[in-house]
LOLUM-762859 format. One record per atom (N, C-alpha, C, O): residue in one letter; x, y, z. Coordinates in steps of 0.1 Angstrom, whole numbers, plus 5000, padded with zeros to 4 digits. Atoms other than C-alpha are relative to their C-alpha. Example, Ala and Ser with C-alpha at 12.3 -4.5 7.8 and 13.67 -1.06 7.14 Angstrom:
REM residues 2
a500949885000 a512349555078 a500950125000 a501950125007 s499149895000 s513749895071 s499250115008 s499750225009 
//
This chain:
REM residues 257
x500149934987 x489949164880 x501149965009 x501349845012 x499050064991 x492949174904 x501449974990 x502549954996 x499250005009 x495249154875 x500950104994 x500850114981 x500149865000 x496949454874 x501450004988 x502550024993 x499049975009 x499249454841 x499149934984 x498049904982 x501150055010 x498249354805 x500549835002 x501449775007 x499850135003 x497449004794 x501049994990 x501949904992 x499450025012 x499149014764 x499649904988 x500249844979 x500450095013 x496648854744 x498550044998 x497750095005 x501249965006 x493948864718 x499050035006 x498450145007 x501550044992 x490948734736 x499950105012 x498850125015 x501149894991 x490849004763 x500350164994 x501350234992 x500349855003 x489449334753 x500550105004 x501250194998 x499849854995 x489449574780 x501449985013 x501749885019 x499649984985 x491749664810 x499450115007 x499350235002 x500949904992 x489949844835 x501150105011 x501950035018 x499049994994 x492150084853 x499550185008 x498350195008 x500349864996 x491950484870 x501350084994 x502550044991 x499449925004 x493250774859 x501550005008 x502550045002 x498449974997 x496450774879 x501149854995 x502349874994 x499750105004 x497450414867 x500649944993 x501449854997 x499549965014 x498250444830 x499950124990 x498850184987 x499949835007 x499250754811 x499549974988 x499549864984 x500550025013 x497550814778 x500949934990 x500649844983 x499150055007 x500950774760 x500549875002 x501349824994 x500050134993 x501050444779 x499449874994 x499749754994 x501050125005 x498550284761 x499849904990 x499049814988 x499650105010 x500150134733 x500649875003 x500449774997 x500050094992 x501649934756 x499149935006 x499649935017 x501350064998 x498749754765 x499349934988 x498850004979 x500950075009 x497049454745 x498450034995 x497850024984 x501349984998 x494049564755 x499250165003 x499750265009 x500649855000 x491849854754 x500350085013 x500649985020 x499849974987 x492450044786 x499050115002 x499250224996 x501349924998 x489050224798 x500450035019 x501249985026 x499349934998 x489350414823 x498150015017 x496950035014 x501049964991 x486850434861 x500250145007 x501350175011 x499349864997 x486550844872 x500450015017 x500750115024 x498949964986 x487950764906 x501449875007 x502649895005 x499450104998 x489650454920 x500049894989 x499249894979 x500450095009 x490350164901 x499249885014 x498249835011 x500450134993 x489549904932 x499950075017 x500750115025 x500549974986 x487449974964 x499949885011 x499649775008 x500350114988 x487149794999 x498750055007 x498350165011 x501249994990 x484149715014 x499950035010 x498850025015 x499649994990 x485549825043 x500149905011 x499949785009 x499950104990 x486249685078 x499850015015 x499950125020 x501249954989 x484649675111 x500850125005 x501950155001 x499849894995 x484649955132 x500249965014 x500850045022 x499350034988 x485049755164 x501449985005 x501849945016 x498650035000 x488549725158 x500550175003 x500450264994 x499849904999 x489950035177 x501550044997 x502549985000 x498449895000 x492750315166 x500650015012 x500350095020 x498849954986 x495350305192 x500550135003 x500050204995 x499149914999 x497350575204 x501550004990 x501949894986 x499350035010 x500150635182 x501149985012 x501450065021 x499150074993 x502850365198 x501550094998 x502450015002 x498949944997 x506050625195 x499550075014 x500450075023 x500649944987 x504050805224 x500949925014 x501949965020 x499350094991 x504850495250 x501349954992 x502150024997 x498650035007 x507950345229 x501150125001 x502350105005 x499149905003 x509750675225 x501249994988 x502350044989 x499850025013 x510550555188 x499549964994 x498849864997 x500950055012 x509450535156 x500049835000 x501049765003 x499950125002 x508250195149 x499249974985 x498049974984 x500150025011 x508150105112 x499349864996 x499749765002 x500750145004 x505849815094 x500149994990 x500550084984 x500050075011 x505649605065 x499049875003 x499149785012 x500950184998 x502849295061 x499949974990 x499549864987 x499850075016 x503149285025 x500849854996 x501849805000 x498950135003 x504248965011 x500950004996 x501350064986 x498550025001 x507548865015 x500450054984 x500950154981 x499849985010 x507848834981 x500350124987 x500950124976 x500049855002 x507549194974 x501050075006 x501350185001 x498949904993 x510249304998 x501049944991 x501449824990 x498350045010 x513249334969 x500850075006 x500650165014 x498749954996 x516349414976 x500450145003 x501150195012 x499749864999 x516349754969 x499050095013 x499350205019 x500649954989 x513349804994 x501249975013 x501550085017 x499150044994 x516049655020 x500850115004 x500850165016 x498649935006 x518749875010 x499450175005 x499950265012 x500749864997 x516550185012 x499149995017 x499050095025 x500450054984 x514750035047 x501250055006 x501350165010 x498549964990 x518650025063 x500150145005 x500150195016 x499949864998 x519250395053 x499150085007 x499550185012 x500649934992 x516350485068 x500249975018 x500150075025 x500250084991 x516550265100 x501650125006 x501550205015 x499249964996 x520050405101 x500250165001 x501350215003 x500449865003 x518950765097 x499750055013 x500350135018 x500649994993 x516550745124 x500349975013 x500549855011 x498750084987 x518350635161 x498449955008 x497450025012 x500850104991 x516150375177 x498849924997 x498149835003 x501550045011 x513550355149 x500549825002 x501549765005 x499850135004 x512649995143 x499149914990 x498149974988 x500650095013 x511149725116 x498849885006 x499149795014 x500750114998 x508349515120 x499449974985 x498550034979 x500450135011 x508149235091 x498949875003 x499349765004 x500950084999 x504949055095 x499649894987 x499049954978 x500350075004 x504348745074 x498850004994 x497950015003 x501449995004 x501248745052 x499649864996 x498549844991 x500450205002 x501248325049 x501149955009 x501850005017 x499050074988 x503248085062 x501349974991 x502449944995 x498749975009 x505348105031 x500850064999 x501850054992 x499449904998 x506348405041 x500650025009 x501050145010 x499350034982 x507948315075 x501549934993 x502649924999 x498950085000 x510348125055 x501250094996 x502450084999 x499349955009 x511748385033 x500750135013 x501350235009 x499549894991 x512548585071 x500850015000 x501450124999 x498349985001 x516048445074 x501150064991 x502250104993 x498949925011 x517348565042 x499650175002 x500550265003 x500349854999 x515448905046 x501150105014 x501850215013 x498949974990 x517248945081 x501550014995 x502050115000 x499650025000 x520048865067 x500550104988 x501650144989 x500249885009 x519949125039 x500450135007 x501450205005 x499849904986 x519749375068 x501450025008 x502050125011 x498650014989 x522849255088 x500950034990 x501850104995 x499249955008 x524849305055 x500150134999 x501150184994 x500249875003 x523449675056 x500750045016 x500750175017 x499649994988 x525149675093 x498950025006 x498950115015 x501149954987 x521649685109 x499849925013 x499249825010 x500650074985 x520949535142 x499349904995 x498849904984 x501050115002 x519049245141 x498650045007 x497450055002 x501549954993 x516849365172 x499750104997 x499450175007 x500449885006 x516149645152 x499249964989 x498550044983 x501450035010 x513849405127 x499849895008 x500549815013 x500750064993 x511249255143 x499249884988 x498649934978 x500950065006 x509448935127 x499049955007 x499249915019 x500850064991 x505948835135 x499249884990 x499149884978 x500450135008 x504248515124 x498950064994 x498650174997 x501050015007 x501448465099 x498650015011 x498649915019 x501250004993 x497848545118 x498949894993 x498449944983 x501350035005 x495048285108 x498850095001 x498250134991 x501049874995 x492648525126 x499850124996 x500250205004 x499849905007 x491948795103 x499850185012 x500250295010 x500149864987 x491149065136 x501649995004 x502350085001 x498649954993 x494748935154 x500650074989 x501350164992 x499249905012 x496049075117 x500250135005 x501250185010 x500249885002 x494649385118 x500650075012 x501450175011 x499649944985 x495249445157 x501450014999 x501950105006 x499149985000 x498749395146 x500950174994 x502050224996 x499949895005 x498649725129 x500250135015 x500950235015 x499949924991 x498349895161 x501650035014 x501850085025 x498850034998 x501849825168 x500950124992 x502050144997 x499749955008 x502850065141 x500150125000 x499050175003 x500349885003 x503550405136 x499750044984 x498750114981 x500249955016 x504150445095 x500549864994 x501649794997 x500250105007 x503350165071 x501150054989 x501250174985 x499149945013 x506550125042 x499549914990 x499549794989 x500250125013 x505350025011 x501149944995 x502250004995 x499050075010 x507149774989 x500450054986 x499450064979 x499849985016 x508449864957 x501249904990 x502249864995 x500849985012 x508649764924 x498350005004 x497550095001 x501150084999 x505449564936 x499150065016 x499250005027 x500749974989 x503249754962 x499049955003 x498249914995 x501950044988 x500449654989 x498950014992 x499050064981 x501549965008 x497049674978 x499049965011 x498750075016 x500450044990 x495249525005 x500950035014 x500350075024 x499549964988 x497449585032 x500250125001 x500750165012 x500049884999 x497549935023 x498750055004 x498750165010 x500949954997 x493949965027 x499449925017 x498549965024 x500250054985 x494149735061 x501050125010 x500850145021 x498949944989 x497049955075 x499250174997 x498750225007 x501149904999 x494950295064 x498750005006 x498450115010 x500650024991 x491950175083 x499849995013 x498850015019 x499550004990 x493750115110 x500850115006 x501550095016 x499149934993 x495250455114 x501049994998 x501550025008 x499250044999 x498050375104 x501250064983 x502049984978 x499849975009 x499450585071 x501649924995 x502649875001 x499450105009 x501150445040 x501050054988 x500650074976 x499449935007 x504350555027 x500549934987 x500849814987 x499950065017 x504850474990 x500850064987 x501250184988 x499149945007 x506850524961 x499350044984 x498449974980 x500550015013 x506150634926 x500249934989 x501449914988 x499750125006 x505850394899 x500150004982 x500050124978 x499549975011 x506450354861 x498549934988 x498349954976 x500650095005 x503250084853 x499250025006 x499450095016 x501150064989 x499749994865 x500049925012 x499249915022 x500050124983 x501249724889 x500950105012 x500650115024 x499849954989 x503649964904 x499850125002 x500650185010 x500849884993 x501350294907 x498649955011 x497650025011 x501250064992 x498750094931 x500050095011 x499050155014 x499849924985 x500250274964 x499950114998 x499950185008 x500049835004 x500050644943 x499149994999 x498550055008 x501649985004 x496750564931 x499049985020 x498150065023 x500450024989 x495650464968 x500350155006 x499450235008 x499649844991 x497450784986 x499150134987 x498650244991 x500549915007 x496050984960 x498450054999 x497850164999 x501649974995 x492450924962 x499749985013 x498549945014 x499749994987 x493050925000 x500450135000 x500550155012 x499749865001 x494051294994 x501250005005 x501450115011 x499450004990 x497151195010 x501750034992 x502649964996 x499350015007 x499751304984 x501750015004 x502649984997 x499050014998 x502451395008 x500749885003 x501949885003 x499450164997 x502950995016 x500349964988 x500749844990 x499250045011 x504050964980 x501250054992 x501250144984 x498949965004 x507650974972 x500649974987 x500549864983 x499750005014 x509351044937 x500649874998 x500049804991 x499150095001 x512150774941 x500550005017 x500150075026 x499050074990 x514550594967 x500450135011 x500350135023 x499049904993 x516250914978 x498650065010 x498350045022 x501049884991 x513051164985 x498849885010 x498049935018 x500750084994 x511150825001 x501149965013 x500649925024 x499249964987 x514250825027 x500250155004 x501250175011 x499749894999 x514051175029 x498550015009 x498550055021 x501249974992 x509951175038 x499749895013 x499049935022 x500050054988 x510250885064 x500950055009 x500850015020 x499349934989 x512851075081 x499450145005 x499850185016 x500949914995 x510451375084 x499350015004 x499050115011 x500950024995 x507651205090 x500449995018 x499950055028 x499850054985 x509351045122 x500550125007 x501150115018 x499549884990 x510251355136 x498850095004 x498950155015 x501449944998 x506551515134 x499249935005 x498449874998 x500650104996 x504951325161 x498750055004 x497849985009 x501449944999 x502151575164 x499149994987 x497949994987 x500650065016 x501451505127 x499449844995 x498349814989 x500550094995 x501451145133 x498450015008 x497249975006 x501150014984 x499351195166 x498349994988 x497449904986 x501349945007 x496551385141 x499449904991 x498249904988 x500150075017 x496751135110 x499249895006 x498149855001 x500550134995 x496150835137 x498350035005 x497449955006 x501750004993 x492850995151 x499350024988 x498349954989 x500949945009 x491251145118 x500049884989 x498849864985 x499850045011 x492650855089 x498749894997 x498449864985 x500850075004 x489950635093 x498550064996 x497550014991 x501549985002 x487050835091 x500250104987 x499250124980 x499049965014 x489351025062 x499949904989 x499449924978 x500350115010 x489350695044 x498449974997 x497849964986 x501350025006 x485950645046 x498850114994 x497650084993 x500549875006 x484750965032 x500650004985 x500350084976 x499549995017 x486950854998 x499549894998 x498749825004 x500550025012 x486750694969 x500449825008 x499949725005 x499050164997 x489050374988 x498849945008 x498849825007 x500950124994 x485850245010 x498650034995 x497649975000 x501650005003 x482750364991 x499549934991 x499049974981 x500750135011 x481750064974 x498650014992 x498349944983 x501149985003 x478450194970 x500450064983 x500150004973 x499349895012 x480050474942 x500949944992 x501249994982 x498550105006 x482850194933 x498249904989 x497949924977 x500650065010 x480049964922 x498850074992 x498250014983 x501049925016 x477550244901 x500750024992 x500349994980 x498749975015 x480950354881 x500349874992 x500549884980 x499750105005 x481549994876 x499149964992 x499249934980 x501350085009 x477949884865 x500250104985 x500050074974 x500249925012 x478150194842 x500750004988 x500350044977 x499550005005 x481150144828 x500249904988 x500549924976 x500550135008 x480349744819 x499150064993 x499350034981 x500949975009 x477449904804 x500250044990 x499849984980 x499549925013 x478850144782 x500649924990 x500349914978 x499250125010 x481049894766 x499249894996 x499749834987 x501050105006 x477949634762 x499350094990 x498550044982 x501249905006 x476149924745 x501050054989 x500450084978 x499549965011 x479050024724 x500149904988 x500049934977 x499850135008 x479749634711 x498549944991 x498349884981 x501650035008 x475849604704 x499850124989 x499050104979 x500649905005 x475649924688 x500949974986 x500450004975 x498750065015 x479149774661 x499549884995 x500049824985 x500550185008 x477149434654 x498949995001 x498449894997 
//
């Protein structure tokens, strides 16, 4: 659980995964059997509801303001490189890099510094510390107009915290189970225009997005009650497919011995 590639070994059986995840032709690659849940692979229980949707902050700002809370670790180079182009696309747009530990406060200076090689401004990326307080997190979302996912290695949790919050989640398309997480999320979110082919058309849809501030406006008032009508917070539907699916596979192994 939480494991999102193969083991590469005998002793585990299955990988549990959803249809957008791993391709049939895929599956040879894989140690392990790859069975298959008919909507998401991984639901949230959701998150309160006293935590309110803002107004979308280009409104007062009078520029896009771009996020990331994924761990550091995940912002590679080439996210960087494709961040810049867009930053420099956009005139006034700006970056907010939020820390998801405190290990990830360290890795700021070099990330900045990544940036200033791209000729970006500095005060054009914003860092904010690690929250102990899992609400100041969230509230930090409300600072945001459009969440960038990370690639190779996309969000998973912070995609379904920055979707809760109003806050949609641009993503790239991926080649594996670890980096289709953010397709599989926009997807069963019905949200397919937030998923870009590659580098190019993923600076091509944040430069569209930020120009459609009436599209925005709409996404921020409806996304949460949009998410919770799918597959991404109904845990209820997440755990009958699950019990059923452990079943089937207890019932298939009893039924061979």
């Amino acid at each position: 659980m939480g494991y999102v590639n193969t083991t590469g070994i005998k002793e585990m059986d299955y990988i549990i995964v959803d249809h957008n995840l791993i391709k049939p032709d895929e599956e040879n690659l894989y140690s392990e059997k790859v069975v298959r849940l008919p909507n998401i692979w991984n639901s949230h229980i959701g998150i309160s509801n006293k935590l309110l949707v803002n107004e979308l902050p280009f409104i007062k700002n009078q520029y896009i303001t771009f996020g990331c809370f994924n761990n550091s670790s995940k912002i590679s180079e080439n996210c960087i490189n494709t961040w810049s182009k867009i930053l420099s696309k956009i005139d006034k747009s700006k970056l907010i890099i939020k820390a998801s530990s405190k290990d990830s406060e360290m890795a700021q200076k070099n990330i900045l510094d990544k940036f200033k090689s791209n000729n970006i401004n500095e005060k054009r990326i914003i860092f904010e510390s690690h929250k102990k307080n899992r609400n100041d997190h969230l509230k930090m979302y409300n600072l945001v107009d459009i969440s960038l996912d990370t690639f190779p290695f996309p969000g998973v949790t912070t995609s379904f915290e920055s979707i809760w919050m109003g806050v949609p989640v641009l993503t790239k398309m991926g080649n594996n189970f670890t980096s289709r997480c953010g397709e599989s999320i926009n997807i069963n979110l019905g949200m397919i225009e937030m998923i870009a082919r590659d580098e190019e058309d993923y600076i091509l849809k944040a430069i569209k997005l930020s120009k459609n501030i009436d599209y925005l406006s709409e996404i921020r008032k409806t996304l949460r009650e949009k998410a919770n009508k799918s597959p991404l917070f109904d845990s209820e539907s997440f755990g009958h497919d699950f019990t059923k699916l452990i079943k089937s596979i207890w019932e298939n192994y009893i039924s061979r011995n």
